[in-house]
C-alpha positions as CSV (number, residue, x, y, z in Angstrom):
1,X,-1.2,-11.6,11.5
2,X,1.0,-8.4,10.7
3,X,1.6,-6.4,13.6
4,X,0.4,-2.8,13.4
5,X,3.7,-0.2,13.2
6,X,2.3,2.6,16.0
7,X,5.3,4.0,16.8
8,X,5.4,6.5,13.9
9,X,2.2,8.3,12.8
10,X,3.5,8.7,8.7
11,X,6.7,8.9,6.6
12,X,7.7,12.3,8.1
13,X,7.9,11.1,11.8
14,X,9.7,8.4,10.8
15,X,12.2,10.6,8.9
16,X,12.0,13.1,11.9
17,X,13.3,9.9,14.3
18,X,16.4,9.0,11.5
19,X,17.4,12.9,11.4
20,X,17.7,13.3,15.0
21,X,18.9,9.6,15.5
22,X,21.5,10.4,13.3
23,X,21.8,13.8,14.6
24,X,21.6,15.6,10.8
25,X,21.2,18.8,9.7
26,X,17.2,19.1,9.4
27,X,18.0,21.9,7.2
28,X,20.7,20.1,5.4
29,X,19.4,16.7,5.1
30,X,22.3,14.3,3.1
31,X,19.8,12.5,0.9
32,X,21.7,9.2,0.3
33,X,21.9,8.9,4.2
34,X,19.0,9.1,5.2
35,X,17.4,7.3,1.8
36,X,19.7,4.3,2.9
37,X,18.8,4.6,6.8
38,X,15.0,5.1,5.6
39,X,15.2,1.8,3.1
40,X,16.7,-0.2,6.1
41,X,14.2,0.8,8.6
42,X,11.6,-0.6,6.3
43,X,13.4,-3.6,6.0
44,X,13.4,-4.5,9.3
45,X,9.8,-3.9,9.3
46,X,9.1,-6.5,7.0
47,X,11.4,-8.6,8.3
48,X,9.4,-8.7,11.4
49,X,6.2,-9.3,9.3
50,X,5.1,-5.6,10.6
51,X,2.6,-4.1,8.5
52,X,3.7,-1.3,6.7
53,X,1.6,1.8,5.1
54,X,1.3,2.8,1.3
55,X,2.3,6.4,2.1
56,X,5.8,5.1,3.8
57,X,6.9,2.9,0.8
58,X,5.6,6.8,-1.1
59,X,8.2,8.3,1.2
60,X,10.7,5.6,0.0
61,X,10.1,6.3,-3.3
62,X,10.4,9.7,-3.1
63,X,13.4,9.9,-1.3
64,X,14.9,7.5,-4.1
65,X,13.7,9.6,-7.0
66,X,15.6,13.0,-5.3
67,X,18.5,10.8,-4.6
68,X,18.7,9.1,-8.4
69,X,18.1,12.9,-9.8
70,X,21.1,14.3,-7.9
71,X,23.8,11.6,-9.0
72,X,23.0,12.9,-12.6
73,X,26.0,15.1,-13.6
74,X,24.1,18.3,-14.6
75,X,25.9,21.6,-17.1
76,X,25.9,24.8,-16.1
77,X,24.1,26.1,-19.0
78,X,21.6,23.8,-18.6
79,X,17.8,25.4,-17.9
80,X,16.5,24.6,-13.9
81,X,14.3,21.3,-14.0
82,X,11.2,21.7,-12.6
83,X,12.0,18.8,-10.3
84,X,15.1,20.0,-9.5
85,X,16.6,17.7,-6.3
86,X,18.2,20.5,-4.5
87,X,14.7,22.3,-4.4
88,X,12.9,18.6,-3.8
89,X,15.4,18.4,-0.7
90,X,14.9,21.8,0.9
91,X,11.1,21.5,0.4
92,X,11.4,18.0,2.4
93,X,13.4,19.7,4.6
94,X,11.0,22.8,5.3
95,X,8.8,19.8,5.6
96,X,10.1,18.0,8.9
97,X,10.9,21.0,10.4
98,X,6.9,22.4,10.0
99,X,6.0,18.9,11.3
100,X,8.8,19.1,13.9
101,X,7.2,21.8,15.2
102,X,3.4,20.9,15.2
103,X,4.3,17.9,17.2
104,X,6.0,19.8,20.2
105,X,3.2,22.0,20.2
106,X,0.9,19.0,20.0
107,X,3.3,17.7,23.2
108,X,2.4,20.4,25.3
109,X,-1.1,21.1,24.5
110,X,-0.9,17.5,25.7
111,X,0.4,18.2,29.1
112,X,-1.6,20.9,29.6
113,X,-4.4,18.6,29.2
114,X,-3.2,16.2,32.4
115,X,-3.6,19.4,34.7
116,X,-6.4,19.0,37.4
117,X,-6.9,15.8,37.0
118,X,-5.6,12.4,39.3
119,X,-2.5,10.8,37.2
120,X,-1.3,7.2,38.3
121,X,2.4,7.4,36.7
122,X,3.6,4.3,38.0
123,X,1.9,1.6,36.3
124,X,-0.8,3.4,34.3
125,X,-1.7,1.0,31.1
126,X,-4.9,3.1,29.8
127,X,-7.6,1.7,28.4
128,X,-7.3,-1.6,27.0
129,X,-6.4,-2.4,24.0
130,X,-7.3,-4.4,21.0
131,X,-4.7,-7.4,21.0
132,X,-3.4,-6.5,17.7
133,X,-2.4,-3.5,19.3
134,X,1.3,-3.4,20.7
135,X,2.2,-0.7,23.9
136,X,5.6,0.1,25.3
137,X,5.6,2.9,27.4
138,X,9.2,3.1,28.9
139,X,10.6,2.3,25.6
140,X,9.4,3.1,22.2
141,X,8.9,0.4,19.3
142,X,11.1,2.5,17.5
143,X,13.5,2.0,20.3
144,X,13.2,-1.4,20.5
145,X,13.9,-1.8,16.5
146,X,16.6,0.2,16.4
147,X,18.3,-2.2,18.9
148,X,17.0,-5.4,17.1
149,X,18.7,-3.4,13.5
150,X,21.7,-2.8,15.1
151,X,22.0,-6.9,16.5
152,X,20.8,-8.1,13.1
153,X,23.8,-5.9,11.3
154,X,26.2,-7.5,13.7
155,X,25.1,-11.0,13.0
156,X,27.0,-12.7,9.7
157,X,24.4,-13.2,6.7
158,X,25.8,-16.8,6.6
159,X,25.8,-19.5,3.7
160,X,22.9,-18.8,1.4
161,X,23.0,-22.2,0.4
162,X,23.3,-23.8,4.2
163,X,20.5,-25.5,4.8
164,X,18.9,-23.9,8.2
165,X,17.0,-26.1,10.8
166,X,14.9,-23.9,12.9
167,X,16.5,-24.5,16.4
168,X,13.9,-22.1,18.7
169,X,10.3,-21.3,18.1
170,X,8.9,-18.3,19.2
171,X,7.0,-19.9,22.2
172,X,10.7,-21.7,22.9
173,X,11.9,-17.9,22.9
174,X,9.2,-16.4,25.2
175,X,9.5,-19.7,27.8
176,X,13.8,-18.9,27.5
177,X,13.0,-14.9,28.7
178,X,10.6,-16.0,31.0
179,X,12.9,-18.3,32.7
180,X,15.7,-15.7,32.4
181,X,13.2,-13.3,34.7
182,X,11.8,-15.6,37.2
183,X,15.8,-16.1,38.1
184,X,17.0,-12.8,37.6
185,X,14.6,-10.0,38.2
186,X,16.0,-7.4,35.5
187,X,17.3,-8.9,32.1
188,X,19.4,-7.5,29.4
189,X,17.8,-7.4,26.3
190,X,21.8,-8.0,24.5
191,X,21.9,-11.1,26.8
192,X,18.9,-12.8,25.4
193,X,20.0,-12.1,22.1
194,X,24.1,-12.7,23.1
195,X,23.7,-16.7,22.6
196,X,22.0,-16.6,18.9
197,X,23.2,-18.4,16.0
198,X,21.2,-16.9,13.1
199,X,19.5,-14.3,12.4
200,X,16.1,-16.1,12.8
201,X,16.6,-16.6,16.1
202,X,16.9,-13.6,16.9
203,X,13.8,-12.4,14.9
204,X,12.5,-15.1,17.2
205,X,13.4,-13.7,20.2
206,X,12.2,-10.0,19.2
207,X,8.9,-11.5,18.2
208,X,8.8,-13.2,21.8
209,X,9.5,-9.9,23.5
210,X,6.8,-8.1,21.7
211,X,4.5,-10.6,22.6
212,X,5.2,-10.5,26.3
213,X,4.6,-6.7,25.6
214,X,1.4,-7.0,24.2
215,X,0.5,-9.4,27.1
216,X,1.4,-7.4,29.7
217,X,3.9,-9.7,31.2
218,X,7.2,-7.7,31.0
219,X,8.5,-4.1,31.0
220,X,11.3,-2.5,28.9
221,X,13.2,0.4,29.9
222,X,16.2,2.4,28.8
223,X,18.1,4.3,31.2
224,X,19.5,6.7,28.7
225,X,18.9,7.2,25.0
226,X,20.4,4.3,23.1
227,X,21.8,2.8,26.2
228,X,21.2,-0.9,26.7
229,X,17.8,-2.1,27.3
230,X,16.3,-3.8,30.8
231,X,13.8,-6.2,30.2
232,X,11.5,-6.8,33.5
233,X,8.4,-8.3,35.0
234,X,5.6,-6.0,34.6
235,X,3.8,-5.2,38.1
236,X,0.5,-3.7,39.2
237,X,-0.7,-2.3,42.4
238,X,-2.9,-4.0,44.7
239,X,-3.7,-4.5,48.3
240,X,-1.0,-6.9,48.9
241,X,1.5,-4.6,47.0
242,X,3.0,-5.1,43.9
243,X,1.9,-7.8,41.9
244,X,3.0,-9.1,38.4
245,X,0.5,-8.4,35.7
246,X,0.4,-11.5,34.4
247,X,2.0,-14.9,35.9
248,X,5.0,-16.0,34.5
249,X,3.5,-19.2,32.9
250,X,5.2,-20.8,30.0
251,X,3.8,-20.8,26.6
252,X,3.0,-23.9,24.7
């Protein structure tokens, strides 16, 4: 079953992550750039099987069409076209920075609304979810993909015409990080991933962590923004003090 993408609420809050990502000019947004960077997110996407919207493959197309339209070499006494990309580019542009803006105002109206009432920081998880549904608090999905884009560039492409034997499943990959926990505590989400010979084990292992996620079981955290990720047991309160969420059983 496809994994629903929660992380970005439409096209323009995933082009809002990639400008400031990136750190672009929201007012001077280099098309091709972010086109590419936008085209490569949603790759990794559907790489991971994750379910993605008709309005962000609209997005894509757009962002192609501007892109295609200024390559064309264009004449000064040529008359304006009425899809002219330099206009098409500041009107995305106004774009993210109106949305920009309605979602720090949506932010704080948001904060506002926490006032007054009892908040349980630590280990809050809401209401519960459906299981389709994935959460990471401490670290964002879009977080966690950006770190699985970055390993998957690293890793060589390899023969096309090697035959591949799977070597780990996904339940191999959740029993390996489970195992990794129960000895360590706190793991590194580049030393799970350190030891991989092809790219589909690492989709493996990124599919493992997300279950573990969904189930409760572990934590990720990032002390700083693009710093390395910490992958550790999640833990609940109860009268004996901390307790993990789940137990650390392995997965069949």
């Amino acid at each position: 079953m496809p994994l629903r993408l929660e992380v970005f609420e439409g096209p323009l809050d995933l082009l809002l992550h990639l400008v400031r990502d990136q750190k672009l000019d929201i007012e001077n947004i280099p098309i091709a750039k972010i086109t590419e960077q936008y085209l490569a997110y949603l790759d990794v996407l559907k790489t991971l099987n994750l379910d993605v919207a008709g309005e962000f493959l609209v997005m894509a197309a757009t962002l192609i069409h501007i892109k295609s339209k200024s390559l064309l070499p264009r004449h000064e006494d040529e008359a304006p076209e009425e899809e002219d990309p330099e206009v098409m580019a500041a009107e995305l542009s106004r774009r993210l920075i109106e949305y920009e803006r309605f979602k720090e105002a949506a932010a704080r109206l948001g904060e506002r609304a926490v006032l007054g009432r009892d908040v349980f920081v630590r280990d809050f998880l809401g209401e519960e979810l459906p299981e389709e549904e994935i959460v990471i608090t401490e670290l964002s999905l879009a977080d966690l993909i950006t770190a699985f884009k970055d390993v998957l560039t690293r890793m060589p492409e390899g023969d096309a015409h090697e035959v591949f034997v799977e070597r780990i499943t996904i339940a191999d990959a959740i029993n390996y990080i489970l195992d990794r926990i129960r000895e360590e505590g706190s793991v590194k989400f580049e030393s799970i991933v350190a030891h991989c010979q092809s790219r589909n084990e690492i989709v493996s292992f990124f599919l493992g962590i997300l279950e573990l996620v969904r189930l409760k079981t572990i934590r990720l955290y990032q002390a700083i923004p693009l710093g390395m990720i910490s992958i550790v047991p999640a833990v609940r309160e109860s009268e004996n003090g901390r307790e993990p969420e789940h137990d650390a059983t392995e997965i069949d």
